[in-house]
Structure formats: structure tokens, C-alpha cells
C-alpha positions in Angstrom: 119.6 115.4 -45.9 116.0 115.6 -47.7 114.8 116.4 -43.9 117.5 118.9 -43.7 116.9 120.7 -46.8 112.9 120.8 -46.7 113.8 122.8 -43.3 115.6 125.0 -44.8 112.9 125.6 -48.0 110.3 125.9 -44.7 112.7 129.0 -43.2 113.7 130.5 -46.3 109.7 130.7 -47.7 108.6 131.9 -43.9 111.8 134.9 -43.9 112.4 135.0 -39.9 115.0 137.4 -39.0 117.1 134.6 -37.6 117.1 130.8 -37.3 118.2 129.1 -33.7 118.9 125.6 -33.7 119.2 123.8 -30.1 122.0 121.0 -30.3 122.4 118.0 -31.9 123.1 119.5 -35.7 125.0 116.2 -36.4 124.8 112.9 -35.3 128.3 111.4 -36.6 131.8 112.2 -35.2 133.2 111.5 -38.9 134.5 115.3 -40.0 132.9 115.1 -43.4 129.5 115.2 -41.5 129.9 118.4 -40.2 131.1 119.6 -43.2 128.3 118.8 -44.9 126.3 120.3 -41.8 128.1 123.4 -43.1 126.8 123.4 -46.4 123.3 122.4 -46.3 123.5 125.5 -43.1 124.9 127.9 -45.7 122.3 127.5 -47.8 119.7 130.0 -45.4 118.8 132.6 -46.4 119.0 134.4 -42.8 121.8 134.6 -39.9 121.4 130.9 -37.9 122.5 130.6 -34.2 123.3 126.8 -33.6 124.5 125.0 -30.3 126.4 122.4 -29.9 124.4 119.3 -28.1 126.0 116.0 -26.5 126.2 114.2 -30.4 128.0 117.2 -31.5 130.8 115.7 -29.9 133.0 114.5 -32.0 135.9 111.8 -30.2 137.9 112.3 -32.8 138.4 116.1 -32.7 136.7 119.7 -32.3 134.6 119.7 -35.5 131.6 121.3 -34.3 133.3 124.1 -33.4 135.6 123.7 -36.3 133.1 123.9 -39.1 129.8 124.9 -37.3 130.0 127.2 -34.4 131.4 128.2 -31.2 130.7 125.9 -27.9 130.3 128.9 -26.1 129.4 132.9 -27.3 127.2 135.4 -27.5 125.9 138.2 -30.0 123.5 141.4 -30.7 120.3 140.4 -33.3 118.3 143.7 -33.1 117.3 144.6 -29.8 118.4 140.4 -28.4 121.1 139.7 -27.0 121.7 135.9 -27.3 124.0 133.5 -25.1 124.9 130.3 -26.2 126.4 127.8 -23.8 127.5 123.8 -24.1 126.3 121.7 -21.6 128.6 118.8 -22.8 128.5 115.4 -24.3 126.5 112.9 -21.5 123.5 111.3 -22.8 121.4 111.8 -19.8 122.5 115.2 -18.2 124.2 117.9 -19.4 126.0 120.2 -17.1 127.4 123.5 -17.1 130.8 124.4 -14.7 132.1 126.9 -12.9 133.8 128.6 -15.5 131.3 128.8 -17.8 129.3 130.0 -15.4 131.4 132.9 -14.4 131.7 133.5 -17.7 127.8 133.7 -18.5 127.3 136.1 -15.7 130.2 138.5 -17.1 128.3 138.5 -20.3 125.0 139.2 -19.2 126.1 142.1 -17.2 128.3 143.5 -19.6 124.7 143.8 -21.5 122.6 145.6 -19.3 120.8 147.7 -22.2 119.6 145.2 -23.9 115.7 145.1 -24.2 115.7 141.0 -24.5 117.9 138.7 -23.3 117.8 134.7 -24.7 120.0 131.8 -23.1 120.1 128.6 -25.3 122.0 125.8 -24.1 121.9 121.8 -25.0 120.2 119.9 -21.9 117.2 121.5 -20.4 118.0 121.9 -16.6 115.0 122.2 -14.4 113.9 118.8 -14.4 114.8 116.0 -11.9 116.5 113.5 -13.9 119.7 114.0 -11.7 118.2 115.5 -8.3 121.8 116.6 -7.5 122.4 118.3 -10.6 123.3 121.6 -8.9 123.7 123.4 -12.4 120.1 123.7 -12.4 120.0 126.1 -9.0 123.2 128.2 -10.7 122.4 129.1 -13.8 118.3 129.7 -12.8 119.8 132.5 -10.1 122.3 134.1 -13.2 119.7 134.2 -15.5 117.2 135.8 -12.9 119.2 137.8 -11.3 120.8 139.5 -15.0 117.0 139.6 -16.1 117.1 136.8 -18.7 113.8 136.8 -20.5 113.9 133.2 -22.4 115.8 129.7 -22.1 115.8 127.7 -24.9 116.7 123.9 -25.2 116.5 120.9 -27.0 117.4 117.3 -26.4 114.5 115.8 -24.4 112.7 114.8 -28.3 109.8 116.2 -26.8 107.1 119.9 -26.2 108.0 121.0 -22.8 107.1 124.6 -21.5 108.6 125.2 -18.2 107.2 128.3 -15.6 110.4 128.3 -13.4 112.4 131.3 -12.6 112.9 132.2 -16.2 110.3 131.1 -19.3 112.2 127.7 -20.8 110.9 126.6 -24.1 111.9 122.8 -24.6 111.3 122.0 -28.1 110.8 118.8 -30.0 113.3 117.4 -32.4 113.1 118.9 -36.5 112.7 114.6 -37.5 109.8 112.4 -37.6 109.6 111.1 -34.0 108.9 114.2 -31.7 106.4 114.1 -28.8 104.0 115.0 -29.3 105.0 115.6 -32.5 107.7 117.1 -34.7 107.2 120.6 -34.7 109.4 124.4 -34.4 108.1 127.1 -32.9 107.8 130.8 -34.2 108.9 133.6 -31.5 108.1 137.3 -32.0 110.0 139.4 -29.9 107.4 142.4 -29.9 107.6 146.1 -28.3 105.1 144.5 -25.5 107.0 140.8 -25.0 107.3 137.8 -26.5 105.0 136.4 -28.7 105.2 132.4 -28.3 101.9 130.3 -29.0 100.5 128.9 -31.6 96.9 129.8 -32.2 96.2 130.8 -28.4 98.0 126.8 -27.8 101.3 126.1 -26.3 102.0 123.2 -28.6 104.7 124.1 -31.5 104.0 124.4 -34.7 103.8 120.6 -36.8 106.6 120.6 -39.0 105.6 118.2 -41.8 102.2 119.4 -42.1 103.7 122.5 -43.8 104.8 121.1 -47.2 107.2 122.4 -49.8 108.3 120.3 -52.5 111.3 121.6 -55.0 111.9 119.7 -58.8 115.3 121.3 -58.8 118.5 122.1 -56.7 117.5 126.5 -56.4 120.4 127.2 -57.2 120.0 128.5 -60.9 121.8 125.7 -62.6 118.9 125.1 -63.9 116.2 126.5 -66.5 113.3 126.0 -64.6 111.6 124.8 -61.2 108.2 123.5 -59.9 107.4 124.4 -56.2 104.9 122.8 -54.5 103.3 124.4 -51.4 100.6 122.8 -49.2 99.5 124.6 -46.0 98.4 122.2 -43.2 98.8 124.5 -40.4 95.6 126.2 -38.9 96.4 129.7 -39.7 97.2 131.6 -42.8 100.6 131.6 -44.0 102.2 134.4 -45.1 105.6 134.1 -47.2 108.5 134.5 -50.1 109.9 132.4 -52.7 113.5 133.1 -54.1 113.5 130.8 -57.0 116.4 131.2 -59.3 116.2 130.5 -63.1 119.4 129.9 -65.3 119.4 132.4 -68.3 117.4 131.1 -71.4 115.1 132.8 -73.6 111.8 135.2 -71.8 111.1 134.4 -67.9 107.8 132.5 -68.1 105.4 132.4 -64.8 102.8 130.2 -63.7 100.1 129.4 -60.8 100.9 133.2 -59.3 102.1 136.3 -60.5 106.2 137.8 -60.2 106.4 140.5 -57.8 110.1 141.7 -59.0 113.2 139.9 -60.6 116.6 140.7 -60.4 119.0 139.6 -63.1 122.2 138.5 -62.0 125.6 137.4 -64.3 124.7 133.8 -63.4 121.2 133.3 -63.2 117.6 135.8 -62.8 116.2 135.4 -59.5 112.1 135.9 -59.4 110.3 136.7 -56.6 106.6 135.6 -55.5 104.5 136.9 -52.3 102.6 134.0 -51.2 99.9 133.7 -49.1 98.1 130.1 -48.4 95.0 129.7 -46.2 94.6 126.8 -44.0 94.5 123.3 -46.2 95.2 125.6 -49.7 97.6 124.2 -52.0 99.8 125.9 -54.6 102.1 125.1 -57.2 104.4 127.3 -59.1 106.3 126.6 -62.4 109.2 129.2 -63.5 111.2 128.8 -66.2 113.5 130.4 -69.0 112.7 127.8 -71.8 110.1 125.2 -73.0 110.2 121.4 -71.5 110.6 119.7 -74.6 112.7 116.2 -73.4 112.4 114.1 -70.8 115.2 113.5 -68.2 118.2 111.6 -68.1 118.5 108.7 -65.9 122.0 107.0 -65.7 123.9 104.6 -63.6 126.5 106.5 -61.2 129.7 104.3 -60.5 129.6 101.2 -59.6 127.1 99.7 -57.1 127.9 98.8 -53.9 127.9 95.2 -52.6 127.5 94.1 -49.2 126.8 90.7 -47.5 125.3 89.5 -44.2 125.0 86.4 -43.2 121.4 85.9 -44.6 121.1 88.2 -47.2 123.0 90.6 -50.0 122.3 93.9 -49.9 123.1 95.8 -53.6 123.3 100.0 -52.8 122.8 101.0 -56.3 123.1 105.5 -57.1 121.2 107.0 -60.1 122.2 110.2 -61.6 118.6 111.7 -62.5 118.1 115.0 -64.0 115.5 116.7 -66.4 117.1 120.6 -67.5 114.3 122.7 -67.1 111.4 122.0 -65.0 112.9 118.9 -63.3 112.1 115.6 -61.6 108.6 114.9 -60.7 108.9 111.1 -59.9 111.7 108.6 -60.1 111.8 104.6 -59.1 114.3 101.6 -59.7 113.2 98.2 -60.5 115.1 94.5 -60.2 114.5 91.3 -61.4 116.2 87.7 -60.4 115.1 86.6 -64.0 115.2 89.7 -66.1 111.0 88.7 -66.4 109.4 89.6 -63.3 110.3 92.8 -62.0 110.1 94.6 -58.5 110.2 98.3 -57.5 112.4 99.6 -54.7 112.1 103.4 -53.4 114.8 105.9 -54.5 116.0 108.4 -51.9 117.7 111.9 -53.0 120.6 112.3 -50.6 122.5 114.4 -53.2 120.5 117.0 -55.9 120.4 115.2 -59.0 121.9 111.7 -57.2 119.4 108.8 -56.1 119.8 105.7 -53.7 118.5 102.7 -54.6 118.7 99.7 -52.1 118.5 95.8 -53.4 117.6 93.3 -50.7 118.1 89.4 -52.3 118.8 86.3 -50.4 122.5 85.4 -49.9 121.7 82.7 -52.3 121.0 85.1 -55.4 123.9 85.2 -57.9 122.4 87.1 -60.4 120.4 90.3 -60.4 119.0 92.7 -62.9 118.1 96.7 -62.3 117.2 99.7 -64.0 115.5 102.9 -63.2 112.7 104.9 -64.6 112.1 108.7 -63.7 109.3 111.1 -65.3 109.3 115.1 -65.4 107.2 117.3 -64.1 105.2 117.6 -67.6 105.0 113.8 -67.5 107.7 112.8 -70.2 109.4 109.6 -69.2 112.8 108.1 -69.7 114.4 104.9 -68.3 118.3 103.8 -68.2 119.1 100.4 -69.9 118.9 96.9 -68.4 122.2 96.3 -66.0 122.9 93.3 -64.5 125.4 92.0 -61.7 126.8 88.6 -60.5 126.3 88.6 -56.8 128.7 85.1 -56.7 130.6 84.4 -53.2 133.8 85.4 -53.1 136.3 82.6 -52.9 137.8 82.5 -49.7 141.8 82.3 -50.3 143.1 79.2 -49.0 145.3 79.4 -46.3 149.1 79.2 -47.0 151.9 78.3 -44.6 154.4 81.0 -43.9 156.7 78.5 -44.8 157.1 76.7 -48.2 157.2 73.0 -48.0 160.7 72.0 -48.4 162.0 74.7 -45.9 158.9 72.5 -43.5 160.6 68.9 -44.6 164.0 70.8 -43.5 162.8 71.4 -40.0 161.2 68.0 -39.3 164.7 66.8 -40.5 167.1 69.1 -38.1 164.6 68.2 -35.5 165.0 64.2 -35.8 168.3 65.1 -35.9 168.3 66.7 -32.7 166.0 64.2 -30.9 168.7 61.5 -31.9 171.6 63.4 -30.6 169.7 64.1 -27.4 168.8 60.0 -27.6 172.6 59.3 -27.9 174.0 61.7 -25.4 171.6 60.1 -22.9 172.8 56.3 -23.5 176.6 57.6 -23.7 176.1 59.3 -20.1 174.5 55.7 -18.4 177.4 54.2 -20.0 180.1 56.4 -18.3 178.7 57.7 -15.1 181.5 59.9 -14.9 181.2 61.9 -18.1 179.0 65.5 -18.2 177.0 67.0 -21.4 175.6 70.0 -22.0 173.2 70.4 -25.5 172.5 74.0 -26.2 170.6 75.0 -29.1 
């Protein structure tokens, strides 16, 4: 979710008329997922186009399409028209049939006027991992034959640009771990083409090494925010922040200058034009009152408790917040002994809610934890001492269905029965003539 929402800072501060995403927006078929999806999406500050890739789908029903977006469509941005196709759920291949295919031809001609035309589908389909994959034949001969300028695709976790019948752009994934590294790419659709590359390179554009750092949630609960900016990339950068203040006392500025603000019933919103040469960093402060205490750092619920066969692992949530210019730093510490202590990093998976994670041999009863956070003017605050008893859990001895008498009872009827049987037996060698029959 931090991933998620420094994207989101990235194409909010860079103002693209529209955001694609290629597949794979969740990778969990629980609903709450892609609700959450939903949410952090919403947050844009542009239209966003997403497809649905093969960990969109969801076993246990139609979420993506649900919450997110449709598995198939099309729409009008400006002079593109954009197609959007699924290419299904295998791991491998992704495949497109013949209905969809009809389908995608229908479309395309039913836009003949339009001055570009942009396919984005799931699985690239020009490569050879299935030889027989006749997809790849079909929807190259559409897409050439209706005059398709651009594929784009995802999946492969990789840069790929392929020269085939139509320009495919194969991007890498928006998480640490692409090839050759994590990166997006910026494409201007221009009265002469489309404008693609990178500084004269084919590569996409490295995602982390364009950093922006927030103190708060921008949503103007608050009375003030810090925004760090750090420009990595090669080439000036040219951009907005939308920071919104909650209403205090007179809109203060720092580290560059308001180019308009717009007060609204809940909260002003200020506006800076930002412009960062290659390797410049920048931070901005805005807020609506003076930093005068530090933050507050609390337990939230109860902390989570979970056992392996070698070791205990304690999943502990702070609730930090600081007011006005928010959170600059925040870190938990435990103890076996309540002497020597140990730090453990805190991740922000909610605004304002840190995760904490305590590894201790399955051995540890006890432990002890707290957590310190400072603001961005330095003040510091810590929560008090808790402990927790980490003692196994007594496993419940195991109790007969049957209580002991009602057991003696049976063992009786069953002698019983066994003498009877014993009985019959010696009573039929006796008479040779006599019959039994013992049914129970």
C-alpha cells in the first residue's frame, strides 16, 4: 500500500491526462482487496484505464469487474480511442477467443475517425512461449488491418519493445523487482505520433529514483504537511502539488512560493509549480498553524500472536499521528528483560496506523515493546512500556464422548452378551437337535 500510494503522489505531481495500468491491480482473490484497490485508485487525480490481468481473477467471484473495471471495453480520451481486452487467468499464456475477437474488430471499425487507436490487453502475444498460441496471428491481423497504432501489455515483469505488425510496449511491473528495473513509461500522443522514449533510450523511466515523500494523509484532515521531492531521473521534471491544509489560523508557505489557493468548506487547497533539475531536491512545508507538540504514539488493539513451530511471531499496530506538520520518523523497540532493548522497523499500511513485527524464540514467555516516533520539527514522544505473556496454550485434554459410568455400562452389557453367546453354544452341543438365533 506505501508502493501503491507513492504511485499515485508520482501521477498526481507529473498531471498526465490519463493513467493506464496493464493487469495485475490485485494479487488476492479476497473481495476486501479489491476494494481497497478501489480506494487507493480513487485517490488520482486523473481518469485511470486499468485491465484485468491473470491474478485479477478472483475464484471466488467477479470482483475485478465488480469494484475495479470492466474485463472488456472501450472509450474516447481526446483524440484515442482505447480498447481494453482480458486475456484470462493462466499463468503462462493468456489467450483471447473468438468472441472477443469479433468483438474487438466491431469496435475498431465502428471508430474509424479516430486519429489514435490503443489496444491494452493482459499477456503480451508475440512471443513464443506457446508456438501454437494462434491468438497471436488474430488479433496482430485486427489490429493492422483497423489501423491500430499501439499495444500495450504487462505481465512478463520485464522492458520489452516489440517491432511486429503493430508497436507493443511491454512494460515492467510498478514494484521493486522489474527487469531491468521498475520503471513506467510517459507516452505523448502528439499532432506528428507518438512520443515514447526516454532521453533518445527505449528503457522506461525508473520508478523509485523519482522520490516523493508525504508526512500526512493529503487529505486536509490535517493542519499542515511536509513534501519531500528528490529528482533522480536525467531530465528536468516539470510538475503540481495539490496539498490540502485543514482550516487554522493564516496559510503559511515554505521552500517555494503558492501559485493560487482555493478555499473550500472543508479544507484550503494550495497549489505549487514545481520544477526539479536532474539530482535537485526539494522540500515543502504548508501549514495553517504552528508545530508546537510532538505526536501521539499509542497502542492500537490488541497485538496479534502467532506461533510456528520454532518461533513466535508478535504483529504489534501503532496509531501515530502528529496534527500539523506530521510524522518524520517512527520505530518500535522490545526487550526479553525490560533492560536491553531491540528496534524493529514500522511499516505504514494505513495513514496514521503502523506495523510492527516481533520475532522471539518459541521459548520466550515474556516480552516487552514500545514505540517512539519524532515530527517533522524533531519533537519526540514515545508510548509507555507494554508487556505480553507469550506462555503456550494448554492443549485441552482429550475427553471421551462418553462419561465413565455410561463406559463401565457397556463393558457390562457386553460380558453380558459374550456369556449368553457362551451358553447358547454349550446348550446347542448338548441337544443337537435344538436351533438358536441371537440378534442384537
Amino acid at each position: 500500500m506505501q508502493n501503491f500510494r507513492g504511485i499515485v503522489r508520482l501521477a498526481n505531481f507529473l498531471r498526465p491526462d490519463l493513467m493506464v495500468v496493464t493487469g495485475d491491480v490485485v494479487d488476492n482473490p479476497r473481495e476486501e482487496y479489491y476494494e481497497l484497490a478501489r480506494q487507493l485508485i480513487s485517490t488520482l487525480e486523473m481518469p485511470v484505464i486499468l485491465v484485468g490481468g491473470n491474478h485479477d481473477h478472483a475464484t471466488e467471484g467477479n470482483y475485478f469487474e465488480r469494484h475495479l473495471a470492466p474485463w472488456n471495453g472501450s472509450v474516447d480520451i481526446g483524440p484515442i480511442h482505447i480498447t481494453t481486452l482480458d486475456t484470462g487467468s493462466g499463468s503462462i499464456d493468456g489467450t483471447l477467443d473468438e468472441k472477443q475477437l469479433a468483438w474487438l474488430d466491431r469496435d475498431l471499425n465502428e471508430h474509424p475517425g479516430a486519429k489514435y487507436k490503443v489496444i491494452m490487453f493482459h499477456h503480451p502475444m508475440f512471443n513464443a512461449n506457446n508456438p501454437r498460441n494462434e491468438t497471436v496471428h488474430k488479433i496482430y491481423e485486427i489490429c493492422s488491418r483497423r489501423g491500430v497504432n499501439l499495444i500495450l501489455n504487462g505481465h512478463m515483469h520485464r522492458d520489452i519493445v516489440f517491432r511486429g505488425p503493430v508497436l507493443t510496449l511491454v512494460n515492467p511491473n510498478g514494484y521493486e523487482g522489474g527487469r531491468p528495473y521498475t520503471g513506467i513509461r510517459i507516452l505523448n500522443f502528439t499532432d506528428h505520433g507518438i512520443e515514447w522514449k526516454y532521453a533518445g533510450g527505449e528503457k522506461p523511466l525508473p520508478l523509485y529514483d523519482f522520490k516523493i515523500w508525504a508526512s500526512q494523509p493529503n487529505d486536509g484532515s490535517t493542519l499542515g504537511i511536509v513534501v519531500r521531492l528528490a529528482n533522480g531521473w536525467i531530465t528536468p521534471v516539470h510538475g503540481v502539488l495539490k496539498l490540502r491544509i485543514g482550516h487554522g489560523q493564516e496559510l503559511t508557505a515554505q521552500g517555494a512560493t503558492v501559485s493560487e489557493t482555493i478555499r473550500l468548506e472543508k479544507y484550503l487547497v494550495a497549489l505549487f509549480k514545481i520544477r526539479l533539475e536532474p539530482n535537485e531536491h526539494k522540500e515543502i512545508s504548508v501549514f495553517s498553524a504552528a508545530d508546537k507538540t510532538p505526536p501521539v504514539v499509542r497502542l492500537r488493539g490488541s497485538p496479534l500472536v502467532r506461533r510456528g513451530a520454532m518461533v513466535t511471531i508478535v504483529d504489534v499496530i501503532w496509531e501515530i499521528r502528529d496534527e500539523i506538520l506530521g510524522v518524520d520518523k517512527a520505530e518500535a523497540y522490545y526487550s526479553l528483560d525490560n533492560k536491553t532493548w531491540q528496534s524493529i522497523p514500522l511499516e505504514e499500511n494505513r495513514p496514521q496506523l503502523f506495523l510492527g513485527s516481533i520475532q522471539v524464540d518459541k521459548a520466550v514467555d515474556r516480552i516487552f515493546f514500545y514505540a517512539s516516533a519524532w515530527d517533522v520539527k524533531g519533537l519526540k514522544a514515545s508510548a509507555k512500556i507494554e508487556s505480553l505473556l507469550l506462555g503456550e496454550e494448554k492443549v485441552p485434554e482429550r475427553v471421551s464422548p462418553f462419561p465413565a459410568t455410561a463406559l463401565a455400562a457397556m463393558f457390562l452389557c457386553l460380558l453380558l452378551i459374550v456369556i449368553v453367546i457362551a451358553l447358547r453354544r454349550r446348550s446347542s452341543k448338548l441337544s443337537p437337535n435344538s436351533q438358536s438365533l441371537l440378534s442384537f
